[in-house]
C-alpha positions in Angstrom: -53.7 -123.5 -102.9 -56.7 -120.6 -102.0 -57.1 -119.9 -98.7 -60.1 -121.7 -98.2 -58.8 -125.0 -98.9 -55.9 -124.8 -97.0 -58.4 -124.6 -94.3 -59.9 -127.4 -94.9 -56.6 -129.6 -95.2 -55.9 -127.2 -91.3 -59.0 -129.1 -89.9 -58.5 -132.0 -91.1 -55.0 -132.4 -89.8 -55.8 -130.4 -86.0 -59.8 -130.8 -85.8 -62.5 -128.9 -85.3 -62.0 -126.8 -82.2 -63.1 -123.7 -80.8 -60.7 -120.6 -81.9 -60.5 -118.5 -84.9 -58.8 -119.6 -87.7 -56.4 -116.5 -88.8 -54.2 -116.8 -92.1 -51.2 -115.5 -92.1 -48.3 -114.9 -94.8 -44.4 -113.9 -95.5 -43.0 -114.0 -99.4 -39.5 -114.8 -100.5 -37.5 -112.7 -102.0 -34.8 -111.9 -105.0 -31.8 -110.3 -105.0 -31.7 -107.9 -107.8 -28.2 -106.7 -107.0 -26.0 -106.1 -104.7 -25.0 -109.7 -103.1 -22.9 -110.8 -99.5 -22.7 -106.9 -98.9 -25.9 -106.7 -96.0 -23.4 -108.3 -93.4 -20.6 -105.9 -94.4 -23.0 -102.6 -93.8 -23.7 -102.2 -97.5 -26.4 -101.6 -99.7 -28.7 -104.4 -101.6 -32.1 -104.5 -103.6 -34.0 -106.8 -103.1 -37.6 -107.5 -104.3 -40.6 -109.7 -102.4 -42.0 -112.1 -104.4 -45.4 -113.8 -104.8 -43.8 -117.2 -103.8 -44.4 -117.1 -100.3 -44.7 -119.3 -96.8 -48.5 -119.1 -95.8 -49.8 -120.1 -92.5 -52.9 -121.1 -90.9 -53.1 -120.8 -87.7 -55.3 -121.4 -84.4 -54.3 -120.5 -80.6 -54.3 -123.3 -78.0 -54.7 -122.6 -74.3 -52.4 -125.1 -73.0 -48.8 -123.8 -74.3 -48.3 -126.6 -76.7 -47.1 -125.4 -80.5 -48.2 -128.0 -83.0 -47.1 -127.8 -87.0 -47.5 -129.5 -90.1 -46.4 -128.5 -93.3 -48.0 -129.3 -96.6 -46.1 -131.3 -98.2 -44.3 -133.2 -95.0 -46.7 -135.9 -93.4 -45.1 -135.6 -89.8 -46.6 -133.6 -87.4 -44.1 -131.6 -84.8 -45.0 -130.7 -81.0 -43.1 -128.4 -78.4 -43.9 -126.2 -75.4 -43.2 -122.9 -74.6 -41.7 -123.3 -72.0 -38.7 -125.4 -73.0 -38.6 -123.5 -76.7 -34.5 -124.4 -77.1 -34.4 -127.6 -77.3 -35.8 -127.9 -80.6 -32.9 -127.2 -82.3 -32.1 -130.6 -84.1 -35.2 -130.7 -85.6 -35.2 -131.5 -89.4 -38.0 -129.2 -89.6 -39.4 -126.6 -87.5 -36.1 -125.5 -86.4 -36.4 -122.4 -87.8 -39.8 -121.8 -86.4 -38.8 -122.8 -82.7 -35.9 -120.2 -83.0 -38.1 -117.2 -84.4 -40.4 -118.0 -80.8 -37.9 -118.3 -78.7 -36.4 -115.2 -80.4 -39.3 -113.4 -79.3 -39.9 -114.5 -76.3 -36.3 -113.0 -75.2 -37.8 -109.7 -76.8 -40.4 -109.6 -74.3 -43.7 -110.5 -76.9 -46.0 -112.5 -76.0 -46.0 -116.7 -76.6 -48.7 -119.1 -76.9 -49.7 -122.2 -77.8 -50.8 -122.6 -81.5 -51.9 -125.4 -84.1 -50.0 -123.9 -87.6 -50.1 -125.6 -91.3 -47.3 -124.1 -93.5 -47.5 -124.0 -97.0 -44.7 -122.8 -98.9 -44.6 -122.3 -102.8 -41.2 -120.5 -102.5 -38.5 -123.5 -103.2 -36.3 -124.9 -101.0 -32.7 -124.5 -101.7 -32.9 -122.5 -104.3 -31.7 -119.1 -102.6 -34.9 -117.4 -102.7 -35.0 -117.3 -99.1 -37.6 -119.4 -98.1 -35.8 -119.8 -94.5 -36.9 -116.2 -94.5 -40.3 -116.5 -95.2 -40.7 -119.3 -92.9 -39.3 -117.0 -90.5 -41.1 -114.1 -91.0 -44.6 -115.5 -91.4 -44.2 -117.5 -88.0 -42.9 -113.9 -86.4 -46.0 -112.0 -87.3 -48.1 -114.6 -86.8 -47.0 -115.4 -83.0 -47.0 -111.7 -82.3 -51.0 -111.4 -83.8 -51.7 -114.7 -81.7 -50.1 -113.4 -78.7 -52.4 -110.4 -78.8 -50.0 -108.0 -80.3 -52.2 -104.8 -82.6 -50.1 -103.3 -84.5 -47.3 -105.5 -85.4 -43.8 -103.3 -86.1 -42.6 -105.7 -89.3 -38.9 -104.1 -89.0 -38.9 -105.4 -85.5 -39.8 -109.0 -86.7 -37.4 -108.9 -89.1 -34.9 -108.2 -87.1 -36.2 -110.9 -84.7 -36.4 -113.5 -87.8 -32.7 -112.8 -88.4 -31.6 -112.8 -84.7 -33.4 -116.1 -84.6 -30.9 -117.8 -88.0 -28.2 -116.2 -85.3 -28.7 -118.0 -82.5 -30.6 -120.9 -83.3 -29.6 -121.9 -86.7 -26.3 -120.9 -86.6 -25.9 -118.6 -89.7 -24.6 -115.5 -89.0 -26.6 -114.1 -92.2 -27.7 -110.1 -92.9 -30.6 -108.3 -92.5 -31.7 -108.4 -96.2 -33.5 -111.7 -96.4 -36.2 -111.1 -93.9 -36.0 -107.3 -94.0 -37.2 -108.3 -97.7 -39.6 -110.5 -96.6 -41.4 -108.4 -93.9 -41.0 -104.7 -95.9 -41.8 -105.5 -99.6 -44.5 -104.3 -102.0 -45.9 -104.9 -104.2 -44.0 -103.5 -107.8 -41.2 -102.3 -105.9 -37.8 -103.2 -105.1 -36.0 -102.0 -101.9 -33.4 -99.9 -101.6 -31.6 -101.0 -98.0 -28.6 -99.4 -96.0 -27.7 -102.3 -93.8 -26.1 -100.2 -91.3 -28.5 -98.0 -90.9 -31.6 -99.5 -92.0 -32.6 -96.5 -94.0 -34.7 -97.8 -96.6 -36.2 -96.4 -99.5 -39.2 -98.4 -102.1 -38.0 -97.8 -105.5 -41.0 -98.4 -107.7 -40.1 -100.9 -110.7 -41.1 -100.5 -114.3 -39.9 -102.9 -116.4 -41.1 -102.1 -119.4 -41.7 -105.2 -121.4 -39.2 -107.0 -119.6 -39.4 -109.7 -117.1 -37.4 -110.7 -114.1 -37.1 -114.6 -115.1 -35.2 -117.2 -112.1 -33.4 -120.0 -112.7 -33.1 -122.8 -110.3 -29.8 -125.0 -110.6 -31.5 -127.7 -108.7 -28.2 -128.3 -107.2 -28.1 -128.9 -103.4 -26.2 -125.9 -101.9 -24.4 -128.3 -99.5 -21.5 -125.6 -99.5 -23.4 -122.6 -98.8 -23.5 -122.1 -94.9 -19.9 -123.4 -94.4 -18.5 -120.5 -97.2 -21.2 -117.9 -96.3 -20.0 -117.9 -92.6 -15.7 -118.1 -94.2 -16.6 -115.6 -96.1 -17.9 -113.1 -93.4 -14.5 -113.9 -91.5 -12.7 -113.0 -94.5 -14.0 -109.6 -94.8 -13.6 -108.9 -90.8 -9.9 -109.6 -91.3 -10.4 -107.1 -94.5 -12.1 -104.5 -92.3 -9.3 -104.9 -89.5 -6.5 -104.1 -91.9 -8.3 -101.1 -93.6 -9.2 -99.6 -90.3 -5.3 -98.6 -89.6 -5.6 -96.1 -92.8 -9.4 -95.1 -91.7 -9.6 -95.7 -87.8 -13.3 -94.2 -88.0 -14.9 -96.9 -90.5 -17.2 -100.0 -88.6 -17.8 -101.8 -91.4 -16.7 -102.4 -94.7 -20.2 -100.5 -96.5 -18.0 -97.2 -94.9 -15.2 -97.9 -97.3 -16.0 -96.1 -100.9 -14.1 -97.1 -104.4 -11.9 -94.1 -104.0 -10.6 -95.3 -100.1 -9.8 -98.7 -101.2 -7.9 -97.5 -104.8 -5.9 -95.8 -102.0 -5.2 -98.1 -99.4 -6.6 -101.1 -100.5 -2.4 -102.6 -101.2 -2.5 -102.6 -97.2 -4.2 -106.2 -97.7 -1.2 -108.1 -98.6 -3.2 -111.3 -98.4 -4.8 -111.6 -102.3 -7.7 -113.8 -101.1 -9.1 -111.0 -98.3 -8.1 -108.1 -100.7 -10.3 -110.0 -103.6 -13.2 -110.5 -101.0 -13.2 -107.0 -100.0 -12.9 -105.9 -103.8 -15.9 -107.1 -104.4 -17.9 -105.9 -101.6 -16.7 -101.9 -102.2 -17.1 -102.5 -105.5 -20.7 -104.4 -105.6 -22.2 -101.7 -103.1 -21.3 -99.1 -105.7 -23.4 -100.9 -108.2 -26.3 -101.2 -106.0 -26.3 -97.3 -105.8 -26.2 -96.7 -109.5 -28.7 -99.5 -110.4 -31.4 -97.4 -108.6 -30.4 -94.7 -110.4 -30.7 -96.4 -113.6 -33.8 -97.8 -113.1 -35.1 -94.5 -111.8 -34.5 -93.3 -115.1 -35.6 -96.1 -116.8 -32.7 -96.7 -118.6 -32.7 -100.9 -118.5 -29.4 -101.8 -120.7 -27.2 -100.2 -118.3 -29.1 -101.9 -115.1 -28.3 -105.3 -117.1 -24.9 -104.8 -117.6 -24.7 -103.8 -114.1 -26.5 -107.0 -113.3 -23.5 -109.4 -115.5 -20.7 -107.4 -113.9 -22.0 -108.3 -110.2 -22.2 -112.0 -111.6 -18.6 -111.8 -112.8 -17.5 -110.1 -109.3 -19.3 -112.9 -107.7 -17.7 -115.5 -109.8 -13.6 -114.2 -109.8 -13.3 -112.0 -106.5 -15.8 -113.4 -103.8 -15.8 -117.0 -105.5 -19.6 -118.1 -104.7 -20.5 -119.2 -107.4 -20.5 -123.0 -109.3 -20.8 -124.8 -112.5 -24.6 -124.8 -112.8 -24.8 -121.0 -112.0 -22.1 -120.1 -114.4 -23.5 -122.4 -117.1 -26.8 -120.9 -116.4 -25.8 -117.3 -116.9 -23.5 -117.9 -119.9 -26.3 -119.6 -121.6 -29.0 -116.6 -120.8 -26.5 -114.1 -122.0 -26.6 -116.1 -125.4 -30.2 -115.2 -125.7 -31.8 -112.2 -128.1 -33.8 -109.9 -125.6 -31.9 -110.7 -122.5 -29.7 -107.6 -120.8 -28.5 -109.3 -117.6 -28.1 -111.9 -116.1 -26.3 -113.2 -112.4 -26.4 -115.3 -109.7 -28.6 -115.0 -106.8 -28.5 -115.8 -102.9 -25.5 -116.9 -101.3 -24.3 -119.1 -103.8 -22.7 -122.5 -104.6 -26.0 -123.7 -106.0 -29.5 -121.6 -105.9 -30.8 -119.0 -108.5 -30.4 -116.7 -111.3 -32.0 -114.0 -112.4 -32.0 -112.5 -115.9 -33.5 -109.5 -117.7 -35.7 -110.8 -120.1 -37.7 -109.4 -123.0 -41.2 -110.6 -122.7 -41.3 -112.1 -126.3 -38.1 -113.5 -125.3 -39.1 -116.1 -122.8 -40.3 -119.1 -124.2 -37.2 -119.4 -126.1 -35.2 -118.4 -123.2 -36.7 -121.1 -121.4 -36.2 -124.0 -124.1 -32.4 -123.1 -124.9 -31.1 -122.3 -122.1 -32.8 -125.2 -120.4 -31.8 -127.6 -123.1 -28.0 -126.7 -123.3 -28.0 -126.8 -119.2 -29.3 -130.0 -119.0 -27.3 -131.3 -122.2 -23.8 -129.4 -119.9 -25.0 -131.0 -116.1 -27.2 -134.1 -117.0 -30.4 -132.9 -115.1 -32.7 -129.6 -115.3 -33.2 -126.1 -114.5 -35.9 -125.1 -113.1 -37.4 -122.1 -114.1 -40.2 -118.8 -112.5 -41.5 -115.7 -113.6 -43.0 -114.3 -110.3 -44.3 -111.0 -109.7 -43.3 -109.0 -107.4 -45.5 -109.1 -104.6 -46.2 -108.3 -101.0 -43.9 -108.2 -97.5 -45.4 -110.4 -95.1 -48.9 -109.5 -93.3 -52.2 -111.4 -92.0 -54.0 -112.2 -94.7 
């Protein structure tokens, strides 16, 4: 929906009142490689997309934060003053924690009528928590009077926020994504450091095309947060061969050939595998798609999967299916899962030519292997979040 008729459904839902009305929005985002290494101090590369959370938005006087979404006929109401005790909420939970979140920083919080609109899907690990996040970050912060609006700092504020009020210890990458992308670029991330670099992307008759497993990820916060222990108890052991490493994005290939048999335990030493080895493919896909060269960036793309699959053990049926059946495919040079896992997205390479029948048979032989369908998006990639 334009702009303009979301404003319409905005007053029709909060009334005509004085106030501007100020638009507001925050994309998800893809993965393009390099998954579960932002919370060890890794590298990843994502991309914003043009799916996105948009809001409209009016200040109120009187401290009170009303929100509607779309596609969800119940209006929600807090203060505030009392912004934690909107935790339990089915929705808005994750907008009452970015407030409160920056409150705590010291910005400035104030009543507000907001109508969300998201066309990023839900559950599909695109990060739409992130754009949710994100877009109600900046869009407090310009209510509450704040100029120039430091996105890094909202992203970091949107993730603090799935922290302490979610309960999800994720990364950086999701809203960092969200806030800092641009258009026809992917971004290069150190998530130690935050050092970031925009790596423009020229596909070159290819296209980047998602598949949803429509499968509810009902695993995906329980694993995400075992996971993370996994690789602390992975980190712990290495740190008695390198006493000066912090996380496990300081460990290169070479360090853990050498020491990596001090993890007697086979399920930590396979989680940590990965996460060494997956950085290093995030560092040589942006070399390879610096220099164009797209075959090897695909088979980078299928080895991450199989990583994913065998040593950090995210992903499912439906994912698996999903990329087996892409890789079947003329015109297609990789292909892996996407977001945390156990459910959510792929993404594949795809020769432009190559999509409609990309589309049909893999679609047809998932459905024919699970019994329901895939959904399936070519987005562009598009901005980081910003008042539109």
């Amino acid at each position: 929906m334009e702009s303009k008729e979301l404003k319409s459904i905005f007053l029709d839902k909060f009334g005509d009142a004085d106030g501007e009305i100020r638009v507001f929005s925050a994309p998800g985002r893809v993965n393009l490689i390099g998954e579960h290494t932002d919370y060890n101090g890794g590298c990843v590369f994502p991309a914003a997309l043009s799916m996105c959370t948009t809001i409209i938005a009016r200040k109120r006087d009187d401290g009170v934060i009303r929100m509607m979404a779309t596609d969800l006929g119940e209006m929600v109401e807090g203060n505030i003053e009392n912004l934690g005790a909107y935790k339990k909420l089915r929705w808005g939970n994750y907008q009452f924690g970015v407030f409160q979140e920056l409150k705590e920083h010291g910005y400035p919080v104030v009543g507000a009528d907001m109508l969300f609109h998201d066309t990023t899907p839900h559950g599909g690990g695109l990060s739409s928590s992130a754009a949710i996040e994100v877009s109600s970050a900046i869009a407090m912060a310009a209510l509450g009077g704040i100029q120039k609006i430091n996105h890094i700092d909202m992203a970091k504020i949107s993730q603090l926020a799935e922290h302490h009020y979610i309960g999800v210890n994720c990364g950086i990458m999701d809203q960092f994504a969200s806030a800092m992308g641009k258009k026809d670029h992917a971004i290069y991330l150190d998530c130690k450091t935050l050092e970031y670099e925009l790596v423009p992307i020229m596909l070159d008759g290819y296209k980047l095309v998602i598949s949803n497993t429509n499968k509810k990820r009902s695993l995906a916060d329980s694993k995400y947060n075992e996971r993370r222990a996994e690789c602390e108890q992975g980190l712990e052991i290495l740190k008695t061969a390198y006493p000066d490493i912090t996380c496990l994005g300081d460990v290169s290939t070479e360090m853990f050939e050498k020491n990596g048999h001090l993890i007697e335990n086979e399920t930590i030493k396979k989680r940590v595998q990965h996460i060494i080895e997956e950085d290093a493919r995030v560092k040589r896909s942006v070399e390879v798609l610096k220099g164009n060269h797209l075959e090897e960036f695909g088979e980078l793309m299928t080895a991450s999967h199989v990583s994913l699959r065998d040593l950090y053990e995210v992903s499912c049926e439906e994912l698996n299916i999903l990329v087996d059946e892409a890789l079947k495919i003329e015109g297609v040079l990789g292909s892996r899962m996407t977001g945390a896992g156990f459910g959510g997205c792929t993404v594949s390479l795809v020769r432009e030519d190559c999509i409609d029948r990309f589309i049909e048979e893999v679609g047809n032989n998932y459905q024919r292997s699970v019994g329901y369908e895939a959904s399936f998006y070519i987005s562009d990639i598009g901005d980081g979040g910003r008042e539109l």
